[in-house]
C-alpha positions in Angstrom: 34.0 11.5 -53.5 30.4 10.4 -52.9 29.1 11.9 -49.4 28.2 9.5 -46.5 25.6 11.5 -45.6 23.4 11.2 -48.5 21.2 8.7 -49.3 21.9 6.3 -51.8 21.0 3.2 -53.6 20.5 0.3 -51.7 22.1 -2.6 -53.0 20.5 -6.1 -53.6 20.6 -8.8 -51.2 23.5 -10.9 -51.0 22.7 -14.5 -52.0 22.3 -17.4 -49.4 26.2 -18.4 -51.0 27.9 -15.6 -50.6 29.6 -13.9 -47.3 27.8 -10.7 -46.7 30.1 -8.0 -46.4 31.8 -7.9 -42.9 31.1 -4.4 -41.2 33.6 -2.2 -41.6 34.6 -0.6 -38.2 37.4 2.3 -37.8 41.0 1.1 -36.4 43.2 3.5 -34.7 46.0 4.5 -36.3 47.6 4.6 -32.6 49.8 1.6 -31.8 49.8 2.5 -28.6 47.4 1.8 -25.6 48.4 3.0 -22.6 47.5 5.3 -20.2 49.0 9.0 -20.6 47.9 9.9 -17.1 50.5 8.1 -15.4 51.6 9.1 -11.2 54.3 9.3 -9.6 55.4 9.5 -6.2 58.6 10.8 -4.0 59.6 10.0 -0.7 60.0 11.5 2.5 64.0 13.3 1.3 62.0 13.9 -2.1 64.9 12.8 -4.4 63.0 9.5 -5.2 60.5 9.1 -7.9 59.0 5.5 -8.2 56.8 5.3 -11.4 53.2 3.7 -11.2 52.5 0.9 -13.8 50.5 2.2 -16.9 47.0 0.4 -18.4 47.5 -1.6 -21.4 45.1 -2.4 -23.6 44.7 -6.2 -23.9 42.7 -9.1 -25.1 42.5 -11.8 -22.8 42.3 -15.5 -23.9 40.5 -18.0 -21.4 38.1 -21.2 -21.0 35.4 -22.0 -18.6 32.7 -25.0 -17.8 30.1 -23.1 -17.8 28.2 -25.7 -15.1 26.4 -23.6 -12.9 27.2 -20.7 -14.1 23.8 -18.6 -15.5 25.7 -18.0 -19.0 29.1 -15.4 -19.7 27.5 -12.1 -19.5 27.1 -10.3 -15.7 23.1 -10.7 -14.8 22.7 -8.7 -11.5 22.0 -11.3 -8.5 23.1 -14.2 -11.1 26.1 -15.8 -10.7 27.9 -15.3 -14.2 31.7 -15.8 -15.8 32.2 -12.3 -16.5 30.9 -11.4 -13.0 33.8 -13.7 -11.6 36.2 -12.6 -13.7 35.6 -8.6 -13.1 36.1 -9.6 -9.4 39.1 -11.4 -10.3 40.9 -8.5 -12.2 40.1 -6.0 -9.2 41.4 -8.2 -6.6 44.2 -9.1 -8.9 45.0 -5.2 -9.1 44.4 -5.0 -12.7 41.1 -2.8 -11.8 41.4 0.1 -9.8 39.0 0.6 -6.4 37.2 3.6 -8.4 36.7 1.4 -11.4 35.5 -1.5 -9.7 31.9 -2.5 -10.9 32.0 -0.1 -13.3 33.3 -1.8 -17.0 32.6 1.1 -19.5 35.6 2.5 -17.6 38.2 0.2 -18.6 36.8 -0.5 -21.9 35.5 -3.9 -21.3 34.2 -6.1 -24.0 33.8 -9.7 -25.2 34.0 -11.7 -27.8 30.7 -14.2 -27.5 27.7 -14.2 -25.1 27.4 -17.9 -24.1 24.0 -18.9 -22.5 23.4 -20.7 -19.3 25.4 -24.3 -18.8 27.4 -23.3 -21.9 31.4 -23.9 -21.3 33.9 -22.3 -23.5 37.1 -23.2 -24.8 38.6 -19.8 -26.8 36.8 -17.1 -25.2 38.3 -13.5 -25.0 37.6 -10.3 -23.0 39.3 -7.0 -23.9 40.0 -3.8 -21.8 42.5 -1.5 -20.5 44.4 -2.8 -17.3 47.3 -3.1 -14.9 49.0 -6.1 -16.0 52.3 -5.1 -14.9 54.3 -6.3 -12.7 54.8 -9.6 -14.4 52.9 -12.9 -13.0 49.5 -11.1 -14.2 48.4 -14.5 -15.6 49.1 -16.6 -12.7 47.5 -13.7 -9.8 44.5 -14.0 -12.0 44.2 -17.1 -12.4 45.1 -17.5 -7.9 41.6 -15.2 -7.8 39.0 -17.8 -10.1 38.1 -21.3 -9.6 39.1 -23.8 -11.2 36.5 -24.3 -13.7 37.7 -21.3 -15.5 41.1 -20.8 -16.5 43.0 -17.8 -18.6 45.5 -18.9 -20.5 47.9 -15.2 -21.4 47.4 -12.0 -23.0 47.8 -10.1 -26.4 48.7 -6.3 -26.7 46.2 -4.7 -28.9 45.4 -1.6 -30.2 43.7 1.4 -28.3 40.5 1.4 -30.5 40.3 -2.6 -30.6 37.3 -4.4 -29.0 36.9 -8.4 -28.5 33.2 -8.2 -30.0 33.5 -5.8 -32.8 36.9 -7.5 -34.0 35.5 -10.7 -33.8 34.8 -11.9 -37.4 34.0 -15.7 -36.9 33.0 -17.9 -33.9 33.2 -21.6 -34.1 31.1 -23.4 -31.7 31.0 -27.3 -30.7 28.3 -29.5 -29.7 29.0 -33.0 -28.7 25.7 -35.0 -29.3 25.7 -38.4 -27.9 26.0 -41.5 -31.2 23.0 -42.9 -29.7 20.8 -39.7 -29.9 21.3 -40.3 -33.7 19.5 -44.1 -33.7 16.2 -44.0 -34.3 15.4 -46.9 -32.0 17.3 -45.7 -29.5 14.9 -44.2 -26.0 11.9 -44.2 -28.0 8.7 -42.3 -27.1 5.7 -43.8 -26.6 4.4 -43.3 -29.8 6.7 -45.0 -31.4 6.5 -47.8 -29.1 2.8 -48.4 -29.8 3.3 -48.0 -33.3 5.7 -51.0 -33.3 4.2 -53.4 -31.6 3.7 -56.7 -33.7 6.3 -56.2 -36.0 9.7 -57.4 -37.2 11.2 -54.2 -34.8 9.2 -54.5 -31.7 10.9 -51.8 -29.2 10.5 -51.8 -25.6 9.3 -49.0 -23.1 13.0 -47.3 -21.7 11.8 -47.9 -18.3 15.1 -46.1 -17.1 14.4 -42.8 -18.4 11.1 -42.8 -16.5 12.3 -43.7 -13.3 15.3 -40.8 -14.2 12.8 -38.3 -14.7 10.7 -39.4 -11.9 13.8 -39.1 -9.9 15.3 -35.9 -11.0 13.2 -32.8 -10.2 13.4 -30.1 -12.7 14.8 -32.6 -15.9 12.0 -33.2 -17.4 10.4 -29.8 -17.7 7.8 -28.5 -15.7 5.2 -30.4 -14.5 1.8 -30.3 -16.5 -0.2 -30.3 -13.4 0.1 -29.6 -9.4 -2.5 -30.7 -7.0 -1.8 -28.9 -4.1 -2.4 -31.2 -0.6 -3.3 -34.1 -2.5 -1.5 -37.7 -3.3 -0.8 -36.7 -6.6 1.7 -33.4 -6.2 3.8 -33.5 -8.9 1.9 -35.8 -10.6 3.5 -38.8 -8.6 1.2 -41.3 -7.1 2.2 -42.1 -3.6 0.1 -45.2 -3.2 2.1 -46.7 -6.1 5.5 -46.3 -7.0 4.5 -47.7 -10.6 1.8 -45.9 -11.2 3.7 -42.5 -11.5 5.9 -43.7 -14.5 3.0 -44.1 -17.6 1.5 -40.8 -16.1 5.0 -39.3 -16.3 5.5 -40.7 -19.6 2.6 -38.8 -20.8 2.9 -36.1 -19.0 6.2 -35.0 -18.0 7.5 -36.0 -21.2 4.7 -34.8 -23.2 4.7 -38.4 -25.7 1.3 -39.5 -26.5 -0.5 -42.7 -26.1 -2.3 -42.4 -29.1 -1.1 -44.7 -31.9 -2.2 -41.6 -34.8 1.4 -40.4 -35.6 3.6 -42.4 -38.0 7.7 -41.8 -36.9 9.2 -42.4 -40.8 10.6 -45.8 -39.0 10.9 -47.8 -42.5 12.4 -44.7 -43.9 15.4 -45.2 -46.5 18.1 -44.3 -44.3 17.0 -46.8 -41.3 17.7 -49.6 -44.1 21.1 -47.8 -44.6 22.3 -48.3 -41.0 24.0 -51.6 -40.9 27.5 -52.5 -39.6 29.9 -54.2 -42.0 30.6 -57.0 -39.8 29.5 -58.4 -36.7 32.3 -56.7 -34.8 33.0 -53.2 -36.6 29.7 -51.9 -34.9 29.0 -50.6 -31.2 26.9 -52.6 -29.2 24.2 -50.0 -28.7 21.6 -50.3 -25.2 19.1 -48.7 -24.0 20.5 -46.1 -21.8 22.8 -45.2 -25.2 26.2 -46.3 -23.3 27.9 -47.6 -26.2 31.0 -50.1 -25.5 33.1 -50.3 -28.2 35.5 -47.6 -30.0 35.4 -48.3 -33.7 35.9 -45.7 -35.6 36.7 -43.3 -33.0 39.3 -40.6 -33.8 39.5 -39.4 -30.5 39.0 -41.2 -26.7 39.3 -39.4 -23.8 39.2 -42.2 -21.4 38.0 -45.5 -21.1 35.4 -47.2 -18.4 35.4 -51.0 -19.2 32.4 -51.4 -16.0 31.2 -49.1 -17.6 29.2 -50.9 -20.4 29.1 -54.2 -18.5 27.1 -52.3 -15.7 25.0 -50.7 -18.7 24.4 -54.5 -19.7 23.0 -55.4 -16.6 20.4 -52.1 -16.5 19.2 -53.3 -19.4 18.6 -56.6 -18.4 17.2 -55.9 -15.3 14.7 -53.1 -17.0 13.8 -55.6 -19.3 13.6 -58.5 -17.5 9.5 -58.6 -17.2 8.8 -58.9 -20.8 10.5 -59.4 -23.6 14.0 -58.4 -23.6 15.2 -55.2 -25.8 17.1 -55.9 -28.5 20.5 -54.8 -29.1 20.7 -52.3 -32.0 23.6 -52.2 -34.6 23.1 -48.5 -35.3 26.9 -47.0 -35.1 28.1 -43.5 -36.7 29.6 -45.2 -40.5 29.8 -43.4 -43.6 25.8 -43.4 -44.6 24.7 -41.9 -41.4 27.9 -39.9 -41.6 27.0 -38.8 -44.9 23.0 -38.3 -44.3 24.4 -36.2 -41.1 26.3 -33.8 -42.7 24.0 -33.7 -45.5 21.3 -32.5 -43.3 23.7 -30.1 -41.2 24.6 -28.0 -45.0 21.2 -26.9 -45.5 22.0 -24.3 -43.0 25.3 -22.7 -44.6 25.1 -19.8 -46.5 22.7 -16.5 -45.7 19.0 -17.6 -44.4 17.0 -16.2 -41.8 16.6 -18.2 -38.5 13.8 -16.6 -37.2 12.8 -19.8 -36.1 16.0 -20.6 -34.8 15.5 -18.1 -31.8 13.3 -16.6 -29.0 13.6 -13.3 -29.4 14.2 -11.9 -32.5 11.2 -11.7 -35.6 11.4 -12.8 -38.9 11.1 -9.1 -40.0 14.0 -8.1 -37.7 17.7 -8.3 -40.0 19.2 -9.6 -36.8 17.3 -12.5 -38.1 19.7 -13.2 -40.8 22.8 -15.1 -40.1 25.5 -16.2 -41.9 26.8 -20.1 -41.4 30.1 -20.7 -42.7 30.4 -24.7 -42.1 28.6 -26.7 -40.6 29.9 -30.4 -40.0 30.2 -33.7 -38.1 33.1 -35.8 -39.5 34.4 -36.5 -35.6 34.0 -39.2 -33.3 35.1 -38.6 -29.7 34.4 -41.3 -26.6 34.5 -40.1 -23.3 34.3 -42.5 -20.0 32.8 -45.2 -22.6 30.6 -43.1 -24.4 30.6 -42.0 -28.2 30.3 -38.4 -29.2 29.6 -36.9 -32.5 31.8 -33.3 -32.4 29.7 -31.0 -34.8 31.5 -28.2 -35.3 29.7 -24.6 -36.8 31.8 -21.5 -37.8 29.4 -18.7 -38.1 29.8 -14.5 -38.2 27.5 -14.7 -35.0 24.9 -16.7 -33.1 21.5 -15.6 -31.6 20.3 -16.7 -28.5 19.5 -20.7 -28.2 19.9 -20.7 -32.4 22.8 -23.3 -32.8 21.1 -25.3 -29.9 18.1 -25.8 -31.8 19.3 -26.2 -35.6 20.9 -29.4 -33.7 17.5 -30.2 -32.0 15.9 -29.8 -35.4 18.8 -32.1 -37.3 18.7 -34.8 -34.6 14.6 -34.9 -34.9 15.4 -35.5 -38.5 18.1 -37.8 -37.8 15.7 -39.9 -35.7 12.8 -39.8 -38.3 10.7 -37.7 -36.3 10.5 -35.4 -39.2 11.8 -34.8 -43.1 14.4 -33.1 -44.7 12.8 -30.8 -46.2 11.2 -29.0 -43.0 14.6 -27.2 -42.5 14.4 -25.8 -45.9 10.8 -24.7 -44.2 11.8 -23.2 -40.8 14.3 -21.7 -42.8 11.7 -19.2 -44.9 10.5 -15.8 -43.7 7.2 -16.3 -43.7 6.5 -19.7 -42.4 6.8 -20.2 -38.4 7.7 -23.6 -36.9 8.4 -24.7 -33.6 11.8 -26.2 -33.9 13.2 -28.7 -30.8 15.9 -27.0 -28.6 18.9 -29.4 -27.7 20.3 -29.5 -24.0 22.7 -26.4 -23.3 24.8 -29.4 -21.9 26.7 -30.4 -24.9 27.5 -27.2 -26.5 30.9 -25.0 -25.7 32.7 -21.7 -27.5 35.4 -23.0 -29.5 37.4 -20.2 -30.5 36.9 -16.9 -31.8 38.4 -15.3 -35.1 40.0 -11.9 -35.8 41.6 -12.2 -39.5 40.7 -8.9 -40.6 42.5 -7.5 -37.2 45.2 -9.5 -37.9 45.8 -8.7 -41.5 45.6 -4.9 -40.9 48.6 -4.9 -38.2 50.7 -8.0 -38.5 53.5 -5.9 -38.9 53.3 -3.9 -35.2 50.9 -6.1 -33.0 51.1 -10.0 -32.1 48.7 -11.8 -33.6 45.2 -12.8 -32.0 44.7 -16.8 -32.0 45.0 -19.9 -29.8 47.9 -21.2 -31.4 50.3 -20.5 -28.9 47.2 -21.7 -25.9 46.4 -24.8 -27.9 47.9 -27.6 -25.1 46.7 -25.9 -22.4 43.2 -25.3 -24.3 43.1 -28.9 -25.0 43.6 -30.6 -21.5 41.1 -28.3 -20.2 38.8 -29.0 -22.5 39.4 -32.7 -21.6 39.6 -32.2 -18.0 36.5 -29.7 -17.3 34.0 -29.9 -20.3 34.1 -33.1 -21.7 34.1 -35.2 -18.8 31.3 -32.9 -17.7 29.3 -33.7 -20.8 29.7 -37.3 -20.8 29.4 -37.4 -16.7 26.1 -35.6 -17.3 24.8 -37.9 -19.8 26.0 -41.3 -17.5 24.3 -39.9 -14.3 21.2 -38.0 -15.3 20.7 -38.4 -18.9 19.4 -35.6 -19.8 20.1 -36.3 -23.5 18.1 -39.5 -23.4 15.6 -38.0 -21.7 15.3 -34.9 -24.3 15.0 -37.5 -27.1 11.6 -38.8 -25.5 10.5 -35.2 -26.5 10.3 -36.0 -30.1 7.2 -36.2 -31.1 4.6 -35.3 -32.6 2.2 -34.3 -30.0 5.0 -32.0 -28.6 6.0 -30.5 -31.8 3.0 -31.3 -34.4 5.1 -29.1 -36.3 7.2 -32.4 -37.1 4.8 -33.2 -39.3 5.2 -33.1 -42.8 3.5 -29.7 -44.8 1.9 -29.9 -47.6 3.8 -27.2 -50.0 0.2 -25.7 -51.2 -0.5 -25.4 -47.0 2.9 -24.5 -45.2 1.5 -23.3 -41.7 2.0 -19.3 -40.9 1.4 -19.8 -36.9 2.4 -22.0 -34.5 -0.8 -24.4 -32.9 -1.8 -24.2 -29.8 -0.2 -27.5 -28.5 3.5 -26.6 -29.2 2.8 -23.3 -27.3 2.3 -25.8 -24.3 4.9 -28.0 -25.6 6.7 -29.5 -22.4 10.3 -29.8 -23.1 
């Protein structure tokens, strides 16, 4: 028997194909997880015991919007799910007065680490706790808000946690259809660039009076004169005179007419509907009114595009009106989508993906299972592409920004090939970073837990949560999302981002020249 402690041979690299090994982690051989140091008390004749209730080791499946909440894990003087629901276990006497505040001592452990404004759908939390007398679930759920919700309780084993067992994690990001046309709330760039010819676009005079509008949504401000007129960059002797310099500015597009946007690309000649009906009717603000194709609708707003018609005449009114684009989600942009989403399966190091981990660092390499967008879902009037990722694990902001990066493609802002790119060790690129608003935990996978005791313990899934996962999901997060995108936009106004003066990195590289450090103007990119 070779001995553990000596050092061997490593092995090669596993190829970009093939699952890397999972990491093998010890199981208990005890099927039992309670507490041995149970109490008992006798009364006042002393000929009655009554028993106290023992800890159980559990995992405990729940969802959450995560809509101002500063992310899952418990930040000190942030207001966090997991600090919520630590309060709710103690004051729902699964967590002892000496153990309050204090997780290590019942174990505590999760399965995913979602950031700020993520929600999550199939998110679990182990630990050992009281959840005896029966109604544990409903005294729980009498201690959180309503924006998170637990949904029951597995048994587990003593040596099980929610993060180690975890083998897979699928995540969700609903991007809006529109987000995906290239004409749709361009920047000013492109604008320019299209002036005189056969597609003329017009300025999206809405998403500068939204960003003028609402502080903080644009980014932070390039300038601040402090006791002048122009604070915040807003003229106060002209109302219009603040929107080009937030344009500019805020948004970070340029004025120049230097930078070409791919418009007259292939796949822009691809987009067209099959007749004059089977397409949405596209406007400016990216509300689309009709439902073709949609495999999923939430709910319906039929004022809801009308009032979106008049916007867009009304924005439009002064010069010439903006014309209606046929772009809706068929099979070529279907198929062009997905194509670009495979190029991150398989074994690749997202360095570049992250903020916080190097390209030296193994945490850097990841392993993507799927990544896909074969879904449409409308919500309150508005089309959503679902693109769903199944992944061993995440890094911070990473599945957030290989959809920035895919929609940047999507919209022509950049080629196929730069993925291939941000994808190498040695090459750094400053890759877009999609609104946190859009993306929520699916569920979480334990199939080697499950394998190893289906014969003593239940087994660990949402199966048996899936109608009550569902209406939440349709109740909390994706009316958020879609609420979000109607009131403040902050997808439309993201897309104005996309540029080349924000991310030069866009560009295309020459093979023979592929840059090794990021230029000084996406280090001051504005977001």
């Amino acid at each position: 028997m070779e001995n553990p402690d000596t050092e061997t041979t490593r092995s090669p690299p596993p190829s970009p194909d093939q699952e890397p090994d999972a990491k093998k982690l010890k199981m208990s051989t005890t099927t039992t997880s309670d507490d041995e140091d149970t109490t008992t008390t006798t009364n006042i004749e002393g000929n009655t015991k009554k028993q106290r209730y023992k800890r159980r080791k559990v995992a405990i499946f729940f969802a959450y919007c995560g809509v101002g909440y500063q992310g899952m894990q418990k930040n000190p003087g942030a207001k966090t799910i997991e600090g919520d629901l630590e309060e709710a276990l103690y004051h729902s006497g699964a967590v002892p007065e000496q153990d309050r505040n204090n997780p290590k001592r019942y174990d505590w452990a999760r399965s995913a680490r979602t950031d700020k404004g993520v929600s999550a759908v199939g998110q679990v939390v182990s630990g050992r706790f009281y959840v005896d007398p029966p109604g544990f679930i409903d005294r729980l759920n009498s201690n959180l808000s309503p924006q998170i919700r637990i949904f029951g309780y597995r048994r587990v084993t003593a040596s099980f946690n929610a993060k180690k067992f975890c083998d897979r994690r699928r995540y969700v990001y609903l991007i809006p259809v529109f987000a995906l046309d290239p004409n749709s709330h361009p920047n000013r760039e492109t604008v320019m660039a299209s002036l005189g010819s056969e597609n003329e676009l017009v300025k999206c005079l809405e998403c500068s009076e939204r960003g003028r509008k609402v502080v903080g949504v644009m980014g932070k401000r390039n300038y601040e004169l402090r006791g002048s007129s122009f604070e915040l960059g807003i003229s106060s002797n002209n109302e219009d005179a603040g929107v080009d310099s937030l344009v500019s500015d805020e948004i970070g597009v340029s004025s120049k007419n230097g930078d070409a946007n791919y418009l007259n690309s292939e796949s822009t000649e691809e987009i067209k509907p099959e007749n004059g009906d089977s397409g949405s009717n596209h406007v400016q603000d990216g509300i689309s009114d009709s439902n073709a194709g949609s495999t999923d609708i939430v709910s319906s707003s039929p004022n809801a595009a009308n009032a979106t018609t008049g916007k867009e005449e009304k924005i439009n009114s002064e010069e010439n009106p903006a014309k209606r684009s046929n772009f809706f989600y068929g099979d070529n942009v279907k198929e062009r989508f997905n194509r670009i989403l495979k190029y991150y399966e398989g074994t690749h190091n997202f360095h570049n993906f992250t903020t916080r981990t190097k390209a030296e660092d193994p945490a850097a390499r990841r392993f993507i299972v799927s990544f896909n967008a074969n879904i449409i879902v409308t919500v309150e009037g508005m089309e959503f592409v679902k693109c769903e990722v199944v992944g061993q694990s995440f890094m911070l902001h990473q599945i957030r920004k290989m959809i920035g990066l895919a929609v940047a493609i999507m919209r022509n802002c950049a080629p196929e090939s730069l993925i291939e790119k941000a994808l190498q060790k040695d090459v750094n690129i400053n890759v877009p970073t999609a609104p946190e608003v859009g993306l929520y935990l699916d569920e979480c996978f334990f199939s080697s837990y499950n394998k190893k005791w289906k014969d003593s313990h239940e087994e660990l899934s949402m199966k048996a949560y899936e109608q009550e996962a569902e209406d939440f999901k349709m109740k909390h997060i994706y009316t958020h999302i879609a609420s979000t995108e109607h009131k403040e936009g902050v997808v439309a106004l993201w897309l104005h981002s996309l540029n080349h003066r924000n991310y030069p990195d866009l560009r295309v590289v020459d093979d023979g020249n592929a840059t090794n450090k990021i230029s000084t103007d996406a280090e001051n990119m504005v977001e």
